[in-house]
N, C-alpha and C positions, 0 to 999 in steps of 0.2 A: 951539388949534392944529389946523389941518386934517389929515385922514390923509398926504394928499403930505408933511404939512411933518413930521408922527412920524416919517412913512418915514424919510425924508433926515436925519432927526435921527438914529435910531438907526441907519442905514448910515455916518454917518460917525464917532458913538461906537464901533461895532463895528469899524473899520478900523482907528482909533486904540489900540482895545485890543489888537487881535490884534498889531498893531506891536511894542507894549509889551511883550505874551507871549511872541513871538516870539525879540527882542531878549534874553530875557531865559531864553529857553530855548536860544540858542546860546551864550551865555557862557562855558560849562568850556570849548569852542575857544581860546580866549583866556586866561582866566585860568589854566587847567592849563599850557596853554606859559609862560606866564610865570613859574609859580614852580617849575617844574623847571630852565628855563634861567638863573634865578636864584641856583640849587642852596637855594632855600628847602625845595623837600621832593624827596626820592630814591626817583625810580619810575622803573619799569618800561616799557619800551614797551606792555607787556600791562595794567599799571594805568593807563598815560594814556589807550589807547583803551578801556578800561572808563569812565574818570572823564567823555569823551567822549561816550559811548555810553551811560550808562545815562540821564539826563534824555530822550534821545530812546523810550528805550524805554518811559519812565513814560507821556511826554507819550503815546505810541502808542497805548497799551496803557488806557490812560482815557478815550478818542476815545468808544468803545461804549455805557459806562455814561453818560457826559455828555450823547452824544445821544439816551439815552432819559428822561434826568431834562430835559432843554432841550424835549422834546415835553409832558412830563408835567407842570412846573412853569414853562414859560416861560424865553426866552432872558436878561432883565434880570436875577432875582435868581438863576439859576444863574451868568450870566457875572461878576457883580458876587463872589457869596460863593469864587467860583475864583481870583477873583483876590487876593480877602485871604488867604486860607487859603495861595496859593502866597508872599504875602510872608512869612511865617513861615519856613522854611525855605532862604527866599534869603537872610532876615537872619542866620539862623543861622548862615549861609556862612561868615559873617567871624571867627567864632571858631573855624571847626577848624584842626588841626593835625596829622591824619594821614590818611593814605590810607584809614582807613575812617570815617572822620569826614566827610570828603568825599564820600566814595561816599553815606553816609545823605542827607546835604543835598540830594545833586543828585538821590537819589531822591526828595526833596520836593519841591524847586522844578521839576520836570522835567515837575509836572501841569501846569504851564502851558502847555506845547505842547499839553493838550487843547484849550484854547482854540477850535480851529479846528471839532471839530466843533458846539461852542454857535454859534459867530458862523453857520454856515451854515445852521443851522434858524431862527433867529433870525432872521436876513436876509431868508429866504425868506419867511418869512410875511408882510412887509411889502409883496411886491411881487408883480404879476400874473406869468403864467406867464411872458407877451411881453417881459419889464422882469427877469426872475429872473436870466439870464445875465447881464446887462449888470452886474446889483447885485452880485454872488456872485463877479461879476472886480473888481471894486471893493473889497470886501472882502478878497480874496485879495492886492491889495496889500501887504497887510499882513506878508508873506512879505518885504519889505523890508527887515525890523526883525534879518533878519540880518547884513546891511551894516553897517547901522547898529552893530552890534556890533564888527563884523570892521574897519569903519574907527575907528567912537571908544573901545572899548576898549582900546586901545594906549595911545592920544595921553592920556586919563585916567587908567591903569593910570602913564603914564612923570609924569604930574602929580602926583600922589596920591601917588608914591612919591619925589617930588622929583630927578626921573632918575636913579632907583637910590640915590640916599643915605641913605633912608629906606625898605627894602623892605618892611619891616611894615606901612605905606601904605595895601596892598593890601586891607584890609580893610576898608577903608569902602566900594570899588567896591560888591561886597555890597549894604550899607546903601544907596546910593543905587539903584540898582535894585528893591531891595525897599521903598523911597519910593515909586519912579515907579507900581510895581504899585498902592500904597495910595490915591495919590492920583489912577490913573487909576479906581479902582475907586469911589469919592467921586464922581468925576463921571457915572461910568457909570449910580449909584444917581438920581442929577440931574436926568441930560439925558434920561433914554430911558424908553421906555414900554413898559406890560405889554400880551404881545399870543400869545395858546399856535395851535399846529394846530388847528383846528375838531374837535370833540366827540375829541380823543386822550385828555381823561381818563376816559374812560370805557369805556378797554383797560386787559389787563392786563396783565404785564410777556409772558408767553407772545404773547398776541393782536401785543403791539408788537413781539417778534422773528420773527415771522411771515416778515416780507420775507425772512428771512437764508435762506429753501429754496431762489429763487428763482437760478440760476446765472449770470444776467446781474447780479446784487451783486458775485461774486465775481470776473467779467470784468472790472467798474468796477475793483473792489480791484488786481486786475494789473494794469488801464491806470496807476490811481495809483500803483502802486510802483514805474512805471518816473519819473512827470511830478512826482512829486513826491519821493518816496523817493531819488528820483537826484537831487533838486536838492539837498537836504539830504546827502546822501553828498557829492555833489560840493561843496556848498560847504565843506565839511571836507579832501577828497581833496587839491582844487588845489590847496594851498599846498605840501604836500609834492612833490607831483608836479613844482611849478615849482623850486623849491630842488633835487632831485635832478635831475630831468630837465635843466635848464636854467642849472644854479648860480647860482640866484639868489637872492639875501639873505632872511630872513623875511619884514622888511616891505614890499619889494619884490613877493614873490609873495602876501603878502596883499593890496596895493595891485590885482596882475591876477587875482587870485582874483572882487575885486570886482566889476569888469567882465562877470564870468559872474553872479553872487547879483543885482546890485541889480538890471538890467533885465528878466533872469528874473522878479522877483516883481513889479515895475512892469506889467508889459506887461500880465499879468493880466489888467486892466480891459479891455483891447485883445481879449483872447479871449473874454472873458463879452459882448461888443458883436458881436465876429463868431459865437460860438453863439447868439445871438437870433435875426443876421438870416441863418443860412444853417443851422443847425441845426447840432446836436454834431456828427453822423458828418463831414458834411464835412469839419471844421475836425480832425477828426481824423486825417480821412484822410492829412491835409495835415501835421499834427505827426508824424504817423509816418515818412511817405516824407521828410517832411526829415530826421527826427533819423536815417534808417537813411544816408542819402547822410551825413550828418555824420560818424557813427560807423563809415561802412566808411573812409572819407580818416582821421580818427583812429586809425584800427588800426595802419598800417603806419608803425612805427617809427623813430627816429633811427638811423642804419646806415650803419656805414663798413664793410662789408665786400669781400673778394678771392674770387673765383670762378674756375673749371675754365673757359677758354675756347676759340676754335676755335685749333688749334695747326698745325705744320708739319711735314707729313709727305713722306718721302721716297718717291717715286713707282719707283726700279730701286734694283737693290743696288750698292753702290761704296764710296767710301775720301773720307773728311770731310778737305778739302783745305787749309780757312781756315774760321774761324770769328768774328764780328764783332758787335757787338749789332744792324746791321744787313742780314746777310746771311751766307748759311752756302752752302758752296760743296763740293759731293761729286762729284768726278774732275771732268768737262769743264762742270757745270751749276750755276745759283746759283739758290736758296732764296732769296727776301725774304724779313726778319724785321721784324716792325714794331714798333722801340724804346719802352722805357718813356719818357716825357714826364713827367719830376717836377714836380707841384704842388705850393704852398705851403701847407700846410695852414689856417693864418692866412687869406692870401688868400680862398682854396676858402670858411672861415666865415663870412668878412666879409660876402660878398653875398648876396643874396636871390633862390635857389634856388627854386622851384616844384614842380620836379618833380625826379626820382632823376635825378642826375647820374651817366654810364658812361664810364668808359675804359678801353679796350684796349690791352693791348702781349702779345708773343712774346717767351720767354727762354729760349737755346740748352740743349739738353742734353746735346749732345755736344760733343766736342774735336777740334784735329788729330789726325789717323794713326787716327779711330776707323773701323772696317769697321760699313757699317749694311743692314741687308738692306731687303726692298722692304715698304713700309707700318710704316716703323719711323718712332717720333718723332723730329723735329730739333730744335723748341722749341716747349716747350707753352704754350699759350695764357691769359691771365692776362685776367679782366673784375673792373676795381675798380666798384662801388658806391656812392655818394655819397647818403645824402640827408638834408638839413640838419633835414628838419622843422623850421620858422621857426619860429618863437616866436610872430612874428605873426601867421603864417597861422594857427597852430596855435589861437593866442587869438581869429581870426574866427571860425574852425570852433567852437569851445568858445562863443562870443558866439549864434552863431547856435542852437547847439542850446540852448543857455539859453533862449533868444527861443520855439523849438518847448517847451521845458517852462511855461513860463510861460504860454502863450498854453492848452497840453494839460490844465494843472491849474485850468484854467476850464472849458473843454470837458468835461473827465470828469464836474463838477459840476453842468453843465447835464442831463445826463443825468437826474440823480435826482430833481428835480419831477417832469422830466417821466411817468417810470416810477414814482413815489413819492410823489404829489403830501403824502399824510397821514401819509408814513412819513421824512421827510427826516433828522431826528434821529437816527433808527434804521440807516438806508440807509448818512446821512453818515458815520455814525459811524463803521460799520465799514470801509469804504470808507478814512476817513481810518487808522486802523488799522494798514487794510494798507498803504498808503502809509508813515505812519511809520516800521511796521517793517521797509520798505525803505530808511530814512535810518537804522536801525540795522544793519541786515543788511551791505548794499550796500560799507562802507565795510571790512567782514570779511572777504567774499568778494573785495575788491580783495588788501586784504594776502595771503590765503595766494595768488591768482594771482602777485604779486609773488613772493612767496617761491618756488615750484614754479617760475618759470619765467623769473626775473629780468629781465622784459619789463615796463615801466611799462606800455605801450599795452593789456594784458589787460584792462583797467577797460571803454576801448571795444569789445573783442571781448563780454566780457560783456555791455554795453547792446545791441551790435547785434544776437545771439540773442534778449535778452528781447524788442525791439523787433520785431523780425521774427515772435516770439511771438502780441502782442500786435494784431499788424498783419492777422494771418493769421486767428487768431481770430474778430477784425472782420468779413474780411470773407467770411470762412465763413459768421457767423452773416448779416449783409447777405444774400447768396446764398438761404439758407435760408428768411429770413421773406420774401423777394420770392417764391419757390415755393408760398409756405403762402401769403400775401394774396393775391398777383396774379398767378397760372401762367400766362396767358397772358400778361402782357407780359414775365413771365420766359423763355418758349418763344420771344418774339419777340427777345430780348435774345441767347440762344441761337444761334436760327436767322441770327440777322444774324453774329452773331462767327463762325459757321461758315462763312458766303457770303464772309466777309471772307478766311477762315484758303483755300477753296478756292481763289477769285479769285486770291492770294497764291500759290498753289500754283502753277495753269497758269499766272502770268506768269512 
């Protein structure tokens, strides 16, 4: 087999595996709500999002040491022996029975979210610099394999348990996952070929964590904790979000949950093709200033509220003659009042709103025979607020910024050949890391925002600070290296935004 054809071989055994891992690392979403809504086992809001929560933090928190054993021993038999090693403890799944029995499990099966940082060293080796973006989004399809969860574990979960007649059922879900692990792991030993980083064995665990002084790792790390970490949060977040925010059924709001996960991790491949041909920063520049326009229109909440509006004031002092909901009359002179106009609330939801709906009316506050002096109130002014926040609109905006994470979580990756060429294991690793531990973080700091301030939309105000974070950072550091490389075209870059800001000035 020619090297293009090992390539292509092991880039799409690696796609197929991460799938696999994937799928198989979002699963307590699923199976934890099922057997608590079941009343199979009686938790805690605090132990389901622990039971949630902690595989993502295995799967994180293993990223590091994965990507230095994937430099050190090669992507095929790290990614191969991860994945037997993770069926042990999925299979074991099926026979707990308590809250900490669970917890141990998903501590086991939870390495399989490391997955991501072997496929990335692994990947990379196979393919020139010009071709790494393109592969590495390809790969990252594999980000897919949560949908795939989040849509067929339901519809297996209701099979398996004979639509609830049989809830004990449940326990082979388990077993066939920890199958698919074995037997993708079988093929992986198969199809793919042994291929390490050029002379990496001959560093030594110090020499290979080298890179981690380097302060642009840990820039990478906050881009991914937003591009990736928040996709993982979110695809957890929404379902709740939709059932409260929008009362909508479980599998309803998992059904538009989905719309944000699967083309998130699809698109991938769409951003590893645009960072080859226009480089990372662009393509970042472009996920950030999208995701911050997404997340400022996501901030501003569902809101039926009543406001302090302009009111009617009595210009001389006299004696309140008649008083009417349309006009109020003191000695010889009439006050307009501009009546409340009752909506239907029904109505009012029914239609597709855009933007914050306003209405005005004036309601008297005084009566006949009252004496009012001059600049006194006659009826204070009342501004109602309407805004529907569609559901649709809401799921374009939530679509879109999906599409900006998916397209970001290729782009950040394109970065580290380039700055990393011999260290990508290393780089990935922790890079991936931090990322994870923003799918574990991210979904905590939602709830107590919830909690403090009983605003769903705090999730968006959070993204938009980090993103603005992340955005700034950017393009400080951009700023900076064009000063140090090329001061003059940076003084030319200057001098022109100056000519611009003056010209602007005198016009």
């Amino acid at each position: 087999m020619t090297d293009n054809g090992k390539a292509l071989s092991v880039l799409t055994l690696n796609t197929l595996a991460f799938t696999v891992c994937f799928a198989c690392w979002m699963m307590n979403g699923v199976l934890v709500t099922f057997l608590v809504d079941n009343k199979i086992l009686d938790l805690d809001k605090a132990q389901i999002g622990w039971l949630i929560g902690i595989p993502v933090l295995t799967g994180s928190i293993i990223r590091l040491p994965l990507g230095v054993l994937t430099d050190r021993f090669g992507g095929r038999i790290v990614f191969g022996v991860l994945m037997l090693i993770s069926a042990v403890p999925t299979y074991l799944l099926s026979y707990c029975s308590t809250y900490r029995e669970l917890a141990l499990a998903s501590l086991g099966f939870g390495l399989s979210g490391g997955s991501f940082a072997i496929g990335i060293a692994y990947t990379s080796v196979w393919f020139s610099k010009e071709r790494q973006g393109t592969a590495l989004g390809i790969f990252g399809m594999g980000n897919a394999g949560s949908a795939l969860t989040s849509l067929g574990a339901p519809t297996l979960l209701r099979h398996l348990t004979d639509g609830g007649q049989n809830l004990d059922g449940w326990r082979t879900m388990p077993k066939i996952y920890a199958a698919s692990l074995v037997i993708m792991s079988i093929l992986f030993f198969l199809l793919t070929h042994s291929k390490r980083v050029e002379h990496s064995q001959e560093h030594g665990l110090l020499e290979r964590l080298k890179p981690l002084k380097h302060i642009r790792v840990w820039r990478f790390g906050l881009y991914y904790f937003f591009v990736f970490g928040g996709f993982v949060a979110l695809a957890q977040w929404l379902i709740p979000y939709y059932v409260n925010a929008y009362a909508m059924s479980l599998a309803l709001a998992g059904l538009m949950a989905t719309i944000f996960n699967l083309p998130s991790g699809v698109i991938r491949a769409l951003g590893g093709y645009l960072s080859d041909k226009y480089g990372a920063r662009p393509v970042m520049y472009w996920v950030f200033g999208t995701s911050l326009l997404c997340c400022i229109l996501l901030c501003v909440p569902r809101m039926d509220i009543e406001s302090p509006g302009e009111g009617v004031m009595a210009f001389k002092k006299g004696t309140v003659q008649a008083v009417s909901p349309s006009a109020i009359v003191v000695d010889d002179v009439t006050f307009p009042v501009r009546p409340k106009v009752e909506i239907d609330p029904a109505t009012r939801a029914e239609g597709l709103l855009v933007l914050p709906n306003f209405t005005f009316w004036q309601e008297p506050v005084v009566k006949t025979g009252d004496v009012v002096k001059k600049r006194q109130i006659l009826a204070r002014g009342v501004t109602h607020i309407f805004f529907q926040a569609n559901v649709w609109i809401f799921t374009a905006l939530v679509f879109a910024l999906g599409i900006g994470m998916g397209i970001g979580k290729a782009g950040v990756y394109k970065y580290i050949p380039d700055y990393f060429p011999k260290d990508v294991g290393v780089v990935g690793g922790i890079v991936g890391v931090i990322g994870g531990l923003g799918g574990f973080v991210c979904p905590i700091i939602f709830g107590y925002l919830l909690k403090w301030t009983g605003i769903w939309t705090t999730c968006w105000m959070f993204f938009f600070a980090l993103v603005l974070i992340c955005h700034l950072w950017m393009h400080v550091t951009v700023r900076r290296l064009l000063r140090e490389r090329a001061p003059i075209l940076a003084r030319q870059i200057e001098d022109q935004q100056l000519v611009q800001e003056i010209i602007g000035k005198r016009g």
